[in-house]
N, C-alpha and C positions, 0 to 999 in steps of 0.2 A: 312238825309243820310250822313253819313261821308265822307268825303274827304280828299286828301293829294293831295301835290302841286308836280307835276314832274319836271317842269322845272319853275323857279321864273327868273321871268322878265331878261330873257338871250340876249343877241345880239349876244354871241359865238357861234362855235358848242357845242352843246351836246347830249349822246345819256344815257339817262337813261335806268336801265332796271326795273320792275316789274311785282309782280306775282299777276294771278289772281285766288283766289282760290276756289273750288266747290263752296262756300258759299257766292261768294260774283258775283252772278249773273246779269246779265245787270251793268254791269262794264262801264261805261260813262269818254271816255276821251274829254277832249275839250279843243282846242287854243284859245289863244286870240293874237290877236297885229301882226298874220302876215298880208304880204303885196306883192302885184303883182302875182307874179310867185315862192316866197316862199313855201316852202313846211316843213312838218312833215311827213319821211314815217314808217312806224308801221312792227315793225316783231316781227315772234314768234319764240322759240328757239325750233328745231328740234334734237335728240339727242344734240350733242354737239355745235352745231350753230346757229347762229342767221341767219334766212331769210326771204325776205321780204315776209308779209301776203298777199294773195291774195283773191281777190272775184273776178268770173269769168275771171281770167288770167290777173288782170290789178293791180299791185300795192295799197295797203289800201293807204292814205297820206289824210293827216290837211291840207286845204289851210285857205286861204284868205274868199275862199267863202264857204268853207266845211269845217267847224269847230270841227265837232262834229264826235265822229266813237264811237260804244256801240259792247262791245266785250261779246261774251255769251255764250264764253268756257274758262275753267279754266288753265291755264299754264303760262309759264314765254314771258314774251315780251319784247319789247326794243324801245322807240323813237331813234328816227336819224333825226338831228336836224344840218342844215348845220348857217354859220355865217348868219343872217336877221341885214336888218335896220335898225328896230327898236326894243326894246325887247318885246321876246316872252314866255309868260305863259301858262304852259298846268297844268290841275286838272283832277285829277280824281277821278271821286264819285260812289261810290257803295253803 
């Protein structure tokens, strides 16, 4: 399966954006390296904005202990990635 690197081993903020597109279905992104109460939260661009993506009204987000979120509709997204600890890696494979 191909993969590209989102964010390489960062301690900054950062908020990438990427597109998923019809073809590249069960879209897998995954963290590595956070820590505590860090987060990654995930949004999708709505016309002209980015907002955060929701499942039943609660924020998508990467923790510590929920690494992994598999996206299964095609459009443009965005991490949001506040300063962590340690550094932090997201991949994602389609």
């Amino acid at each position: 399966m191909p993969s590209t690197i989102l964010i390489n081993a960062a301690t900054g903020a950062a908020s990438p954006e990427f597109t998923v597109s019809p073809e590249q279905q069960r879209f897998t992104v995954r963290a590595s390296g956070l820590a505590g109460a860090e987060t990654i939260t995930l949004q999708v661009q709505v016309g002209g904005e980015f907002r955060n993506e929701n499942e039943d009204d609660v924020a998508i987000t990467l923790t510590a202990t929920a690494q992994t979120v598999i996206l299964n509709a095609p459009g443009r997204y965005k991490l949001v990635k506040g300063v962590t600890a340690g550094a932090v890696t997201v991949e994602a494979t389609y």
